[in-house]
N, CA, C and O atoms as a GROMACS GRO file, in nm:
protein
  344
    1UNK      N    1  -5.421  16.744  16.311
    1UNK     CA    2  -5.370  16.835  16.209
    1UNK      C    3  -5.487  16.919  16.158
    1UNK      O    4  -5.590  16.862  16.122
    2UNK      N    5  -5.474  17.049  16.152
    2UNK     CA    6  -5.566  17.147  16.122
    2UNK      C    7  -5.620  17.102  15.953
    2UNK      O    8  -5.518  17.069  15.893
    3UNK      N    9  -5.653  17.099  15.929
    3UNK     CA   10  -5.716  17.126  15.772
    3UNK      C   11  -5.711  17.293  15.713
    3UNK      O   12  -5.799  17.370  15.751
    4UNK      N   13  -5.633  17.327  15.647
    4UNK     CA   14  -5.684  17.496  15.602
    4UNK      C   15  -5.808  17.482  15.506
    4UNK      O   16  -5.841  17.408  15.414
    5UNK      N   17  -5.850  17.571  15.562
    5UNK     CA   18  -5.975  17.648  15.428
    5UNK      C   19  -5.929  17.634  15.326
    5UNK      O   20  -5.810  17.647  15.296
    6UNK      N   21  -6.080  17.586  15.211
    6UNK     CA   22  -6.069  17.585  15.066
    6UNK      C   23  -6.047  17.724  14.971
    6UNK      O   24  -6.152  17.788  14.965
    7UNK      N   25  -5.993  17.753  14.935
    7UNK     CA   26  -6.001  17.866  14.820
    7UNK      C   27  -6.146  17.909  14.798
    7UNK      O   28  -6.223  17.816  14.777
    8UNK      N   29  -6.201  18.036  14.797
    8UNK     CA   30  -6.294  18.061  14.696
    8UNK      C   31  -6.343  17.979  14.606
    8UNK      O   32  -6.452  17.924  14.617
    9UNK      N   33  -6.265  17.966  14.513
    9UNK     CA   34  -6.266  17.875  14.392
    9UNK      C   35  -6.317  17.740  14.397
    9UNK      O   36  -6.372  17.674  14.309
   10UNK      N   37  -6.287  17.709  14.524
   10UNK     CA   38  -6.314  17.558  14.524
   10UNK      C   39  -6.396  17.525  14.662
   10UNK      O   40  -6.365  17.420  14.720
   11UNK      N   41  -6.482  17.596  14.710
   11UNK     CA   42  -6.541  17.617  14.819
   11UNK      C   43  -6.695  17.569  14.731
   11UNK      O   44  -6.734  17.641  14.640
   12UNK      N   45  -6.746  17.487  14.756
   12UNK     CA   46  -6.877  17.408  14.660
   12UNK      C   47  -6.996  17.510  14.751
   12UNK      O   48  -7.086  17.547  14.676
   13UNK      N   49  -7.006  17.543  14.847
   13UNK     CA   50  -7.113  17.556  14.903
   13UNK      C   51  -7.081  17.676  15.067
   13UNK      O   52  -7.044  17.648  15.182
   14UNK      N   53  -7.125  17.830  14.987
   14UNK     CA   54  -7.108  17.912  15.079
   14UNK      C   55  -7.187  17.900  15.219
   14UNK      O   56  -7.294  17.841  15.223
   15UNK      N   57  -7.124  17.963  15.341
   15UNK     CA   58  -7.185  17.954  15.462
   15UNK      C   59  -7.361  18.021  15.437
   15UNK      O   60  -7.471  17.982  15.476
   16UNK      N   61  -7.322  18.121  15.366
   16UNK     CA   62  -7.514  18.175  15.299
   16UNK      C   63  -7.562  18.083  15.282
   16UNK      O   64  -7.642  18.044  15.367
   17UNK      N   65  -7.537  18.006  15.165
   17UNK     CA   66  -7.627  17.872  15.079
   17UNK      C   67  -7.653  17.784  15.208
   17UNK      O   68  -7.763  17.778  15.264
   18UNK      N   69  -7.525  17.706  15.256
   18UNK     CA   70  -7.551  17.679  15.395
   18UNK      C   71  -7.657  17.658  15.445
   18UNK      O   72  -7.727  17.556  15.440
   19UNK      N   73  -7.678  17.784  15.509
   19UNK     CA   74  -7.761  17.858  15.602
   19UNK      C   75  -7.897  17.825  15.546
   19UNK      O   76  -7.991  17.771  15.604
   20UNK      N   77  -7.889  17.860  15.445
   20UNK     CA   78  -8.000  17.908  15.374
   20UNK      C   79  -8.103  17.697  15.306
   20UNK      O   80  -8.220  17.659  15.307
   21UNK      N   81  -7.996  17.643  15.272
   21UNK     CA   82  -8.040  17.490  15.262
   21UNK      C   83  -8.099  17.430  15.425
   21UNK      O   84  -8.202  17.365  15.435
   22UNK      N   85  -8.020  17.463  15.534
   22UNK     CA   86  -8.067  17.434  15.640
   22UNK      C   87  -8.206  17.507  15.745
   22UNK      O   88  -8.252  17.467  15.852
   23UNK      N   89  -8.234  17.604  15.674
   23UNK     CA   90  -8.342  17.686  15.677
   23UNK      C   91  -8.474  17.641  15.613
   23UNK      O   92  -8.584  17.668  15.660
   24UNK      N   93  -8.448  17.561  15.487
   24UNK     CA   94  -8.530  17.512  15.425
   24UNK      C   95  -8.597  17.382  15.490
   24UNK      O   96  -8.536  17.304  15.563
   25UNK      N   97  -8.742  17.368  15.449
   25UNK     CA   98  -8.844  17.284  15.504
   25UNK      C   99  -8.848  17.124  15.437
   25UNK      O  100  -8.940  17.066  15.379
   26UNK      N  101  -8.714  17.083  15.470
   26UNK     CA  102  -8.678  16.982  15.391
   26UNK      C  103  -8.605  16.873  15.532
   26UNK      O  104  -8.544  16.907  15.633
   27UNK      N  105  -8.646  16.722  15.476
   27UNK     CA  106  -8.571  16.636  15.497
   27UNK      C  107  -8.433  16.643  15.542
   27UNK      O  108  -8.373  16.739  15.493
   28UNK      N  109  -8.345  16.551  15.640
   28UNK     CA  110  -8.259  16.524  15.635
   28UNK      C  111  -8.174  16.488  15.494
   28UNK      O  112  -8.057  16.522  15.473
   29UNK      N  113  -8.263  16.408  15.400
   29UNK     CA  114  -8.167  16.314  15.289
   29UNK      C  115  -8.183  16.446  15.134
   29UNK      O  116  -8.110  16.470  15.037
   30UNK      N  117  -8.327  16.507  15.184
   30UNK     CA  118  -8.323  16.626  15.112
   30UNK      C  119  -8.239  16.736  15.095
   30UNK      O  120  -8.212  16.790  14.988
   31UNK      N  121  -8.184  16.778  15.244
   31UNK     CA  122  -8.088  16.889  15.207
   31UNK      C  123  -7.951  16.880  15.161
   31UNK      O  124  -7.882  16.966  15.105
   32UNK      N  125  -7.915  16.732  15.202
   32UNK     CA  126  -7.794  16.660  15.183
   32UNK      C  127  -7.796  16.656  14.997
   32UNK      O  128  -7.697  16.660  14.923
   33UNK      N  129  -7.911  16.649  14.964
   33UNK     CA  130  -7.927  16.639  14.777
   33UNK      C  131  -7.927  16.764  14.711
   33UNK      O  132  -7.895  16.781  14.594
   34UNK      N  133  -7.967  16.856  14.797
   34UNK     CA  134  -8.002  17.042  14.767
   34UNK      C  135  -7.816  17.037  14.801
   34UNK      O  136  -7.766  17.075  14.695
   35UNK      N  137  -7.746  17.017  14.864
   35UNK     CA  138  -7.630  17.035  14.912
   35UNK      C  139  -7.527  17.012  14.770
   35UNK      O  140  -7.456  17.077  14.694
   36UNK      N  141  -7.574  16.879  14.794
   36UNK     CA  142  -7.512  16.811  14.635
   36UNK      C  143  -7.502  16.876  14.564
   36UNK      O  144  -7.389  16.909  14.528
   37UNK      N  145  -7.641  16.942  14.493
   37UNK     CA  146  -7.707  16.958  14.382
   37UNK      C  147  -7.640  17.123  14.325
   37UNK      O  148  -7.621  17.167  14.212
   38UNK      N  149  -7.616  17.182  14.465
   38UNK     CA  150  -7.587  17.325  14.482
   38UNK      C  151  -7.430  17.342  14.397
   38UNK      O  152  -7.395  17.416  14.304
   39UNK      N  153  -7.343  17.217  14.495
   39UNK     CA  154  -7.192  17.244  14.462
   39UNK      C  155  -7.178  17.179  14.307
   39UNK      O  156  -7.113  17.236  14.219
   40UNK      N  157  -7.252  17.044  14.285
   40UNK     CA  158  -7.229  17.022  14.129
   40UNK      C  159  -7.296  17.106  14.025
   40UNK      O  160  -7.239  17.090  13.917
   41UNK      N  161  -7.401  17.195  14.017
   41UNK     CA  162  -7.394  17.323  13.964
   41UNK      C  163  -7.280  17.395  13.936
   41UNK      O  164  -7.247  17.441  13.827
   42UNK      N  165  -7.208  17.404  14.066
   42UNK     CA  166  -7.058  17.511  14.062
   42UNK      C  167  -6.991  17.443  14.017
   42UNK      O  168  -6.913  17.537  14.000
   43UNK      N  169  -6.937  17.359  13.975
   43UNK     CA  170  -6.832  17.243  13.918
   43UNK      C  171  -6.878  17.208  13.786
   43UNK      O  172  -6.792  17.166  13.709
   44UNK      N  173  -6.995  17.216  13.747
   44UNK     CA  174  -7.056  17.208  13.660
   44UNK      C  175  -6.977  17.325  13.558
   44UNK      O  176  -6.910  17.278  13.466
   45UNK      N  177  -6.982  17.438  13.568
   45UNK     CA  178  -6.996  17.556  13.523
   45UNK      C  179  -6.852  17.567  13.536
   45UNK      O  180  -6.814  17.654  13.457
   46UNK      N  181  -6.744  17.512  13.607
   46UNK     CA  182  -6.620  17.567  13.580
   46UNK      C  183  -6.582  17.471  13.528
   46UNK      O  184  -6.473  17.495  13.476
   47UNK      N  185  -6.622  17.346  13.507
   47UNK     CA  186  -6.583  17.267  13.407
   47UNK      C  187  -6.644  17.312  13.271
   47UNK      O  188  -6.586  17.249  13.182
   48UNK      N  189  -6.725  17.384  13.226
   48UNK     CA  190  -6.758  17.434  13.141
   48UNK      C  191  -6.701  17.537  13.081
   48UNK      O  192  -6.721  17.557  12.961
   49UNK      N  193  -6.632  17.609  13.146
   49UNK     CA  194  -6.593  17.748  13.132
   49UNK      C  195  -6.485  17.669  13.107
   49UNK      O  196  -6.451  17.693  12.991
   50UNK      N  197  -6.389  17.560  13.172
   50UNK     CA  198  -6.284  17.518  13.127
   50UNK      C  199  -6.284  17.488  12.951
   50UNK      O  200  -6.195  17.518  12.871
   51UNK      N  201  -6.367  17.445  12.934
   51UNK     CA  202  -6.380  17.364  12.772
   51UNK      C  203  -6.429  17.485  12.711
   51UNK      O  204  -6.396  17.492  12.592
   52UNK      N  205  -6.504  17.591  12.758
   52UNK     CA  206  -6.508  17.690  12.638
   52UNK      C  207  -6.653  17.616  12.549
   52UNK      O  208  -6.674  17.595  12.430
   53UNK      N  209  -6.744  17.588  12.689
   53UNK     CA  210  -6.870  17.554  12.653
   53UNK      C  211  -7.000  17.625  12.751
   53UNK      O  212  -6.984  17.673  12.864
   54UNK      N  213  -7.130  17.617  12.672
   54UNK     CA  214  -7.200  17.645  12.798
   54UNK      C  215  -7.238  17.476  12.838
   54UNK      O  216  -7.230  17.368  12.779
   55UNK      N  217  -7.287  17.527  12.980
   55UNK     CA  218  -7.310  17.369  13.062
   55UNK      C  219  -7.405  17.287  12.978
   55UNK      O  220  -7.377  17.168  12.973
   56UNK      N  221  -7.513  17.328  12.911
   56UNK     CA  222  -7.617  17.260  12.823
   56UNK      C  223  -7.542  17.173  12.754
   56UNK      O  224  -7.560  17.053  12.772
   57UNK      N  225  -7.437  17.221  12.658
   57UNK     CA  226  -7.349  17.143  12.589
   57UNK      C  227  -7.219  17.082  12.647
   57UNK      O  228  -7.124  17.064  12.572
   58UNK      N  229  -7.212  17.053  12.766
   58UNK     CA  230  -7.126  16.965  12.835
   58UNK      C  231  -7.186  16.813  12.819
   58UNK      O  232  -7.292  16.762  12.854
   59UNK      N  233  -7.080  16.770  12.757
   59UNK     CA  234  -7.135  16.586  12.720
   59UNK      C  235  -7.035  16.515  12.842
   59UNK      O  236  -6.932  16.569  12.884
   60UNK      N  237  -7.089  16.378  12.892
   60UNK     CA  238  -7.020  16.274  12.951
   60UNK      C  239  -6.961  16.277  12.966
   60UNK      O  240  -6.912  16.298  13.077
   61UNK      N  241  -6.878  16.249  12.804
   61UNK     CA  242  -6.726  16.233  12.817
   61UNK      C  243  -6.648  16.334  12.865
   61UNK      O  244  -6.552  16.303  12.937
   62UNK      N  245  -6.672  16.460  12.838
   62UNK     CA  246  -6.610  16.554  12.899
   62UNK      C  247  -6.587  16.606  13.037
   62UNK      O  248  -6.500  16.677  13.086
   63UNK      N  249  -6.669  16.560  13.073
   63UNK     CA  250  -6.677  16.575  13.244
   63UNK      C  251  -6.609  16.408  13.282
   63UNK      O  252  -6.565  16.388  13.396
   64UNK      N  253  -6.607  16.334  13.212
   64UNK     CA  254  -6.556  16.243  13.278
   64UNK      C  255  -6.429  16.250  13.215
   64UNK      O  256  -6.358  16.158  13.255
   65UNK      N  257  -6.371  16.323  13.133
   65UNK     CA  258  -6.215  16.321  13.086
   65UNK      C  259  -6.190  16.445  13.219
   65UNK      O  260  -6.096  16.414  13.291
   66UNK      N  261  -6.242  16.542  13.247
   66UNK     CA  262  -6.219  16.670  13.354
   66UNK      C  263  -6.201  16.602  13.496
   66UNK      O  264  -6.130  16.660  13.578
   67UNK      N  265  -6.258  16.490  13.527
   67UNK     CA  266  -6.244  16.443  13.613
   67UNK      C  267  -6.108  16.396  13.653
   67UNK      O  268  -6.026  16.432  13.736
   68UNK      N  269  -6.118  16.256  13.521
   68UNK     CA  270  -6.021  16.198  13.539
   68UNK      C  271  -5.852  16.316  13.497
   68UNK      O  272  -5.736  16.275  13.505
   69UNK      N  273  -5.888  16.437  13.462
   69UNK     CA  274  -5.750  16.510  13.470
   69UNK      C  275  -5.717  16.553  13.591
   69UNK      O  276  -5.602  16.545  13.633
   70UNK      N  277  -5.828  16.609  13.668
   70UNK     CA  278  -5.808  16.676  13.789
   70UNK      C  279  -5.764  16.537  13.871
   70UNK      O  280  -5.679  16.566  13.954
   71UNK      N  281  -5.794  16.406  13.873
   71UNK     CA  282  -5.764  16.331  13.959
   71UNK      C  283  -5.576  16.293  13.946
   71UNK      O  284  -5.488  16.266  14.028
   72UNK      N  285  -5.582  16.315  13.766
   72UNK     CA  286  -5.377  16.288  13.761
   72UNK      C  287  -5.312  16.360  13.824
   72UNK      O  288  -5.222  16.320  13.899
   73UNK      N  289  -5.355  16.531  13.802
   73UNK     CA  290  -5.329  16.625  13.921
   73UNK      C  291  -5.277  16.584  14.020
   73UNK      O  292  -5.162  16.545  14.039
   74UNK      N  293  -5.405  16.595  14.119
   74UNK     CA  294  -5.405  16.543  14.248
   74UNK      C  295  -5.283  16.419  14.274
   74UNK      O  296  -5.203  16.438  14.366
   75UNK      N  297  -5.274  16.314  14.204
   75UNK     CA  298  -5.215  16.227  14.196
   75UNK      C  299  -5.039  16.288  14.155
   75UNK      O  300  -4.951  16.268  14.238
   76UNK      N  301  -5.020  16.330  14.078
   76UNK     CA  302  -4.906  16.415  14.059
   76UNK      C  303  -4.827  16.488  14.111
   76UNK      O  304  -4.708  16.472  14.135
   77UNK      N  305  -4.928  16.613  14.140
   77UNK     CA  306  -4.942  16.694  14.216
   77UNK      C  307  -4.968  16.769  14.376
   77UNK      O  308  -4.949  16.873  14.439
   78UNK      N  309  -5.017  16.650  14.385
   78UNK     CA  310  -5.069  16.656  14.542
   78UNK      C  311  -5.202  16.751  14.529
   78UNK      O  312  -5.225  16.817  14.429
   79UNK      N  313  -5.273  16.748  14.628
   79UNK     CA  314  -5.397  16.808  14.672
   79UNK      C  315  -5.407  16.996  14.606
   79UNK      O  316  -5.486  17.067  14.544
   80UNK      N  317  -5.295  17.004  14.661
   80UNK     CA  318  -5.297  17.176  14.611
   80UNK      C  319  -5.292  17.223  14.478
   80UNK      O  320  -5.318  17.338  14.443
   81UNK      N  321  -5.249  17.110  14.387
   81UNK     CA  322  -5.256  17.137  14.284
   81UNK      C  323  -5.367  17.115  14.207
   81UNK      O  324  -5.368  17.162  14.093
   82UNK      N  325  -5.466  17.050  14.251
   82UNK     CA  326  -5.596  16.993  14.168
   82UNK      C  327  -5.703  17.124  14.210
   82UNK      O  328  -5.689  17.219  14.286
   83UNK      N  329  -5.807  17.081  14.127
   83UNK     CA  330  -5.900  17.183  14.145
   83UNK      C  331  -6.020  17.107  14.296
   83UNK      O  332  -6.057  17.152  14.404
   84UNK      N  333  -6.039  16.993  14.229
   84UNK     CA  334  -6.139  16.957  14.422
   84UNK      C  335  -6.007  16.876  14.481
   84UNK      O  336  -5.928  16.797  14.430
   85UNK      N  337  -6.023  16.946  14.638
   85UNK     CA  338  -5.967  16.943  14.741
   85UNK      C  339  -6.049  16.806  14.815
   85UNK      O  340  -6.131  16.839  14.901
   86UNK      N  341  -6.040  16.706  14.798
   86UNK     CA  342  -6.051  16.571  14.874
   86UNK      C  343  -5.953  16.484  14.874
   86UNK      O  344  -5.965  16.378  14.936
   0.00000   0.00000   0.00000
């Protein structure tokens, strides 16, 4: 079964960045953390923008209440309806 492409929106890590992490003079376990590091930035920031905060002032709990909403979603909803697609 094919998998479709992620949305814009929910695409953690462009083919540029990509490119551009695998270009870099780094480790195997390194780029895999630059990888990480790249898409929870972006998730970072739209969970922020969700709450009507900047990311500095994103606390714990809030990212772990954002979590656990997007996961009822998913759970609810099925895959298409949540914001990460796993």
């Amino acid at each position: 079964m094919d998998v479709p492409p992620q949305q814009p929106s929910t695409q953690f890590l462009t083919l540029e960045e990509s490119a551009k992490v695998d270009a870099a003079l780094l480790s195997s376990p390194e780029k895999f953390l630059t990888r990480l590091t790249i898409s929870s930035l972006k998730l970072l920031k739209h969970i922020a923008q969700e709450y009507g905060v900047a990311i500095e002032d994103l606390t714990a709990q809030q990212v772990i209440a954002w979590f656990e909403k997007d996961g009822k979603i998913r759970r609810g909803q099925g895959i298409e309806g949540s914001y990460l697609k796993w």
